[in-house]
Each structure stands twice: as structure tokens, then as C-alpha cells.
N, C-alpha and C positions, 0 to 999 in steps of 0.2 A: 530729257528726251523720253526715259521711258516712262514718266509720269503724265506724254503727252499721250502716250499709244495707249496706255490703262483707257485714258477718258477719252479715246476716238472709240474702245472697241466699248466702253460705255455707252455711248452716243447711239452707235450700231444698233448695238440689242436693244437701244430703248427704241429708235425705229422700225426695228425688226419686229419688236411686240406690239406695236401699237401698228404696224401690217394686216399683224396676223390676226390682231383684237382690236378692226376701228371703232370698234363699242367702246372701248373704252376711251377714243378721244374726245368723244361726244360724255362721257361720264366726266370726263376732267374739267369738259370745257362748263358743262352743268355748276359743278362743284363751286369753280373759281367765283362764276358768274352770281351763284346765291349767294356767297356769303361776302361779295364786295358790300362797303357800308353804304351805298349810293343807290339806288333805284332810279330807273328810267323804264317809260312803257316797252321802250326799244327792249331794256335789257330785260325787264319782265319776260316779254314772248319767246327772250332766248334762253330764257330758264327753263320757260315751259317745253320748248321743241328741243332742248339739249338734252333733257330732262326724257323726252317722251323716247326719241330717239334711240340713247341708248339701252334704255328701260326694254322698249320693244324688239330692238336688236338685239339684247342679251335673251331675250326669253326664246326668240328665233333660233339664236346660234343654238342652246339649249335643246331644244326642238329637233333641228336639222342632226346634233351628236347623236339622237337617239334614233333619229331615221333622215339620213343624207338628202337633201335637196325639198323638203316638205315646203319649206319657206325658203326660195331663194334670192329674195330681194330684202335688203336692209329699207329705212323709211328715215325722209327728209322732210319735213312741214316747212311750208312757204305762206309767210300770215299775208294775205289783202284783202280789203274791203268787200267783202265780194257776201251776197246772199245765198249762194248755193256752194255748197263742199266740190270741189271737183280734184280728180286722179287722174297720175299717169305715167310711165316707168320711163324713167332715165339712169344711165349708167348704171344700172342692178339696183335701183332704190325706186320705191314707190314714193312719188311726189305728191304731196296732201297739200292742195291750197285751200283754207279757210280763214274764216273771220273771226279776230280773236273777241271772244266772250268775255265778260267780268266775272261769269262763273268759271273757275279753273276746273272745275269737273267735269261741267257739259265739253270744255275745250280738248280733255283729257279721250273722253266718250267718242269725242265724233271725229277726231284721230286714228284710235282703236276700230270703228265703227267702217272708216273708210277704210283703212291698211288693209284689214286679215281680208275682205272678200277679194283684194287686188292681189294678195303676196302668196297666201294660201293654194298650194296644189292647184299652179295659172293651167296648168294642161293638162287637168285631169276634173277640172268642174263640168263638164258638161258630162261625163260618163255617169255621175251622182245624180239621184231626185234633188228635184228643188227644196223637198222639205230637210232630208238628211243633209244637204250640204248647210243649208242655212243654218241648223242644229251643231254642225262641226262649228263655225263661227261662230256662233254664240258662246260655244262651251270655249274656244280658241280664246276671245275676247274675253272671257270669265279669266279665265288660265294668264291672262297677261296682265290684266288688274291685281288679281290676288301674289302673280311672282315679283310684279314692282313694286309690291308694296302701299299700290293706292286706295288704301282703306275707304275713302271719303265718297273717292270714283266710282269704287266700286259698289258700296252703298246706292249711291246714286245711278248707277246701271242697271243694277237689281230690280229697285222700286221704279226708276221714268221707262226703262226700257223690259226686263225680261218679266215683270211680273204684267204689265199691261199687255206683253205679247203673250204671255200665257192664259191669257182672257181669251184672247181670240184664238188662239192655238194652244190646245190642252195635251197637242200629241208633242211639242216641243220641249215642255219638262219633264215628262220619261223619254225624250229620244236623248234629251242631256243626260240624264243619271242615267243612261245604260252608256252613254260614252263616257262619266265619270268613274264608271265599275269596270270599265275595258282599263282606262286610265291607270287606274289604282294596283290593276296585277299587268302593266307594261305592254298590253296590248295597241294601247289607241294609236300609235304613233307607229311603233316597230311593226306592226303587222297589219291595223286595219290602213290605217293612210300609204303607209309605206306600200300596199300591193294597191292601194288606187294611184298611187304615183306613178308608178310602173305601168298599169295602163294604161295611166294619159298619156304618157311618155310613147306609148305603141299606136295609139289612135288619135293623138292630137291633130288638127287640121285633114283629117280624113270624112269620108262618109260613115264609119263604122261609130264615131264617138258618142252617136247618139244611142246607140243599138243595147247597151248594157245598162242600163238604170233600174233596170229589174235585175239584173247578175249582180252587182253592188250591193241593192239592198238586202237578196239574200245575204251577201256575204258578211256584211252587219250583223244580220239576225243570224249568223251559223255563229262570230263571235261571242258575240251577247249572250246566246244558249249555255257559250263556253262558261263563259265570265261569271253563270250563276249555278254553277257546276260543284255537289260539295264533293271534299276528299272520297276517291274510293268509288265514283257515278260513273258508270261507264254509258250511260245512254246517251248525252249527247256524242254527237260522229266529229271524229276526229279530222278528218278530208271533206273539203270542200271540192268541189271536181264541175266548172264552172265550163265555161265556152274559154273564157279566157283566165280566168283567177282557178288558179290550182296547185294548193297548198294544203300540207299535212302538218298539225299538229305533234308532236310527242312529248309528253311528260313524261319526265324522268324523278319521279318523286313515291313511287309505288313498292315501299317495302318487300313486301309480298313476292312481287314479280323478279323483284333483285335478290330475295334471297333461293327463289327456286329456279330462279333461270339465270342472274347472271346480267351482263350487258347483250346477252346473246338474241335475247326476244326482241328487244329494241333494234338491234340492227339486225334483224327477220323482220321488223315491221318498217324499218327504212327501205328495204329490197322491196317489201311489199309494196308499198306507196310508188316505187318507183316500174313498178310492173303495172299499176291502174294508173298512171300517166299523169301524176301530180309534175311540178313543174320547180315546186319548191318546198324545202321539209325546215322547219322554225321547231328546234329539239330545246327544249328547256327544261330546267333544274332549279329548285332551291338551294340554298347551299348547307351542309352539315354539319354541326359541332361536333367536333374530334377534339380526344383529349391527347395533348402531344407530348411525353415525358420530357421534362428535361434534365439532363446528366451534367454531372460532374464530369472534371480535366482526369478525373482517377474513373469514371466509368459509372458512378454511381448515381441510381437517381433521386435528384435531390427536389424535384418539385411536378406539379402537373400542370399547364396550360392550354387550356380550351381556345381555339382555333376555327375559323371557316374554312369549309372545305368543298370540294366539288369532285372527288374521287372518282364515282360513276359518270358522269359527264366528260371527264378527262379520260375515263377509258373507254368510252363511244367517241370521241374524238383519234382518239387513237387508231381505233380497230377501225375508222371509216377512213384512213388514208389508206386501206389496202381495197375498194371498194372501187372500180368504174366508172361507176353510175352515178357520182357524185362529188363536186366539188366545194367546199369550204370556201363561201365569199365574206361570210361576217360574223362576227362572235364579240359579245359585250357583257359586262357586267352592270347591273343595276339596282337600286332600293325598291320595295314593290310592296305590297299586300299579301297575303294569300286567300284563298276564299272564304276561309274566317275570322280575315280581318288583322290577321295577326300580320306587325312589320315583319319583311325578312328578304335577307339579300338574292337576289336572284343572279340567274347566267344562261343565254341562250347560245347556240348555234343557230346559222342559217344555211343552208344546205342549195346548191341550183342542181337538179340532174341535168344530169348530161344526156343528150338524147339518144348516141350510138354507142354509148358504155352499156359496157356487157354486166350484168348481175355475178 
């Protein structure tokens, strides 16, 4: 008997995970399906679409951990005869019917090709230019070839699709590489898509959605400025203060500032931001190596181990629950860049003021 309840609450969890992660049923059913010894065209197309499926679902869930709702449709391919690609959303999944090709790359391509412009920020494309959204997708479909792993595909995206489109459009591989360099220090996601989410989510199906495609691309270009910002530059502006997008930056990485003021200027320049009517404050940190003693049962210390830490960040954290004017809705940790290139872990806050908290 109780070796029957072990294997129902087995059973459980394994439904419960594969709930939580339908990516990965489509990874299993992938899996099973490649390495049976038998081939059929059938089971060919279902390597391919099991294959694509959860390849692109995982890179989405991925996506969505670092900024909630960017991609909220998973993807289903339906292979038939057909000459032209056509989409369209069922049950949270964007439905790709195509014609399966002998080339597995072109089939790979024009999967990726249709998905991200249907799944991609659906209520917030029309606030974007046409040229910077199309640039998000490109770079998106870059990002999902190089996470699954499709060496071949992606080769072959490079050279049929973005280098031909860079003939005709020269402004579309530097609008990539400034969204590769937002990328790189955790920007592209958590803070530029993430506040166009936001306001499609405010303006979707209204008359106003068209109204900002010039406030967007500033706010690209207020990024990017960031993004090419060395240690210590205080001239690009930290507040963007838009019709609708209005967010403060804060770096918490400024020696100088923490050894003569303290966490104290930092939250003087959160009160500040919240007196010029920013809307939301994104406080980030790199994290610090501390050397942490460790002791002996008798008291004595017996060795030193270096540690990541976030000291200052935890006690701006701290000191802003006594604050009003502002409440704590997200805070994550992640791997990044810094402006020099150098790997290093990072940790942000995000901040919403509150609009009748008192200072």
C-alpha cells in the first residue's frame, strides 16, 4: 500500500511539472521521436515542429522570467500543402501552418520568421516604428536560433535573410547592435520592452496607440546613450520623463558616492525622481566580492572565502520600506556585462511610486 502512494505522489509531481513546464513535453516528445530507428515523412515533420516548439517556448519562457508577459503565446506548427505561411492564435499558442521544405533550415526560418512578429509584445506593436519593431524581431529571431542551438539555421538566416536585408536597410544592423549592447548589460528585456509592454497594455485598442512612436524611439535612444556610458560619465540623463514612459534609472556601483555619502544620496535621488513625476525607478547594482572569514567550533579563524554580495543594494532596500512614495513590485538577479565588457552578476530593483505617498 504504501509503495502504491510513493508512485501516485510520483505520478503527481511528474504532471504537475510538466504543467508548469509544457516545454518540456514537446522536448520529450522531440527526443523519443529522433531517435526511434524508423523514419517516416510523418514522423520527420514531427521532429521538426517538436523540435521547434519547444526550442522556441523555452527561449520565451526565458524571456517572459526576465520581463513577465513580453511573449505570451507558446507555438504550434501545422504542416499542409499550402504556398503561402499563414498564422493565428488558439488557446495561448500561435499556430504556424506551412509547407514542409526539404531544406530543414529554410523550415526552421520561416517558423521563427512567422512566430516572434505574432507572439512578440501583440499589444504594444503599434506604439513602436515600424523600423525599431522590425529590428526587435530580427534581433528576437537571432536570440532564438543562437539559444536552441541552430547553428545551420542560423547561418542560414544570417546570410538569405539579415545580410540581404542589410543591403537595403543599413539602419537595421546598428539598430541590432544597440539592442545587442542593451542585451548584454540586462537592459533589452527588463526595462526597454518591459515599459513598451506596459504601454500597450494602457493603450491597446484605443485611439491613443498610435500617438507615441516618437516617445518609444526616444526612449530607445535615452537607453542606448545609457548602454554606451563608461564607468564614472555622468552626462548621459538618468530620467526619461515622457508623456507616458517615465522611469529613473539608479546605479548603485559609485564608490566615491558610497564612501562620502552612504546609501543616503541614493535615496535623496529616489525622493528626487519622485518629486519630478517619474512613475517608476529600476535601482541596479553589480554585485561585490567580500572576503568572509571562516572560523573554527573554538572561535578561531581558520580560512578566507570570497563571496558575492550586494550590501549597498540590501540597505537601499531596506531604508525604502520606510518611504511612502514607493513600492517594491520586482527585484531579480542576473548574469550581464558591464560597460567594459567585463562578465558580472548583477541585481536590480523596480520601484512603482505611489502617487499620493508623501516624501
Amino acid at each position: 500500500m504504501s509503495i502504491l502512494i510513493v508512485i501516485i505522489f510520483i505520478l503527481l509531481g511528474i504532471i504537475v511539472y510538466f504543467l508548469k513546464n509544457p516545454e518540456k513535453v514537446d522536448k520529450w516528445s522531440y527526443l523519443i521521436n529522433k531517435f526511434l530507428l524508423w523514419r517516416t515523412e510523418r514522423r520527420e515533420k514531427k521532429i521538426i515542429s517538436k523540435g521547434l516548439d519547444y526550442r522556441i517556448s523555452s527561449v520565451a519562457k526565458k524571456i517572459n522570467n526576465e520581463a513577465n508577459g513580453i511573449i505570451p503565446f507558446g507555438v504550434r506548427i501545422h504542416w499542409k500543402n499550402v504556398e503561402e505561411i499563414s498564422t493565428f492564435v488558439q488557446k495561448n499558442n500561435v499556430i504556424i501552418v506551412l509547407k514542409k521544405e526539404d531544406n530543414s533550415d529554410k523550415n526552421i526560418i520561416d517558423a521563427c520568421m512567422a512566430f516572434v512578429p505574432q507572439a512578440v509584445l501583440p499589444k504594444a506593436r503599434n506604439v513602436i516604428r515600424n523600423d525599431l519593431i522590425n529590428s526587435i524581431d530580427y534581433y528576437l529571431i537571432k536570440k532564438i536560433l543562437m539559444s536552441g542551438n541552430y547553428d545551420s539555421a542560423y547561418n542560414f538566416f544570417v546570410k538569405n535573410v539579415l545580410d540581404k536585408n542589410h543591403l537595403v536597410d543599413r539602419q537595421l544592423k546598428t539598430t541590432m547592435n544597440d539592442l545587442s549592447n542593451l542585451d548584454s548589460i540586462g537592459f533589452f528585456t527588463r526595462v526597454l520592452l518591459e515599459e513598451y509592454r506596459k504601454l500597450g497594455n494602457l493603450t491597446y485598442g484605443t485611439s491613443e496607440e498610435y500617438r507615441y512612436k516618437s516617445e518609444t524611439y526616444d526612449f530607445f535612444r535615452f537607453l542606448k546613450n545609457l548602454s554606451q556610458r563608461s564607468p564614472g560619465d555622468d552626462k548621459p540623463p538618468l530620467i526619461f520623463n515622457g508623456k507616458r514612459i517615465k522611469i529613473a534609472i539608479i546605479f548603485v556601483a559609485k564608490k566615491a558616492t558610497l564612501m562620502s555619502w552612504g546609501v543616503d544620496a541614493h535615496l535623496n535621488r529616489i525622493k528626487e525622481d519622485c518629486r519630478l513625476g517619474v512613475q517608476r525607478i529600476f535601482v541596479f547594482s553589480y554585485a561585490q566580492s567580500i572576503n568572509e572569514v571562516i572560523k573554527s567550533e573554538e572561535g578561531y579563524a581558520i580560512s578566507v572565502k570570497k563571496r558575492k554580495s550586494f550590501i549597498p543594494l540590501s540597505q537601499i532596500e531596506r531604508r525604502c520600506k520606510d518611504l511612502n512614495c514607493i513600492r517594491l513590485v520586482k527585484k531579480q538577479m542576473y548574469k550581464t556585462f558591464d560597460t567594459t565588457g567585463r562578465k558580472r552578476t548583477a541585481k536590480f530593483l523596480l520601484y512603482e511610486v505611489i502617487p499620493t505617498g508623501d516624501l
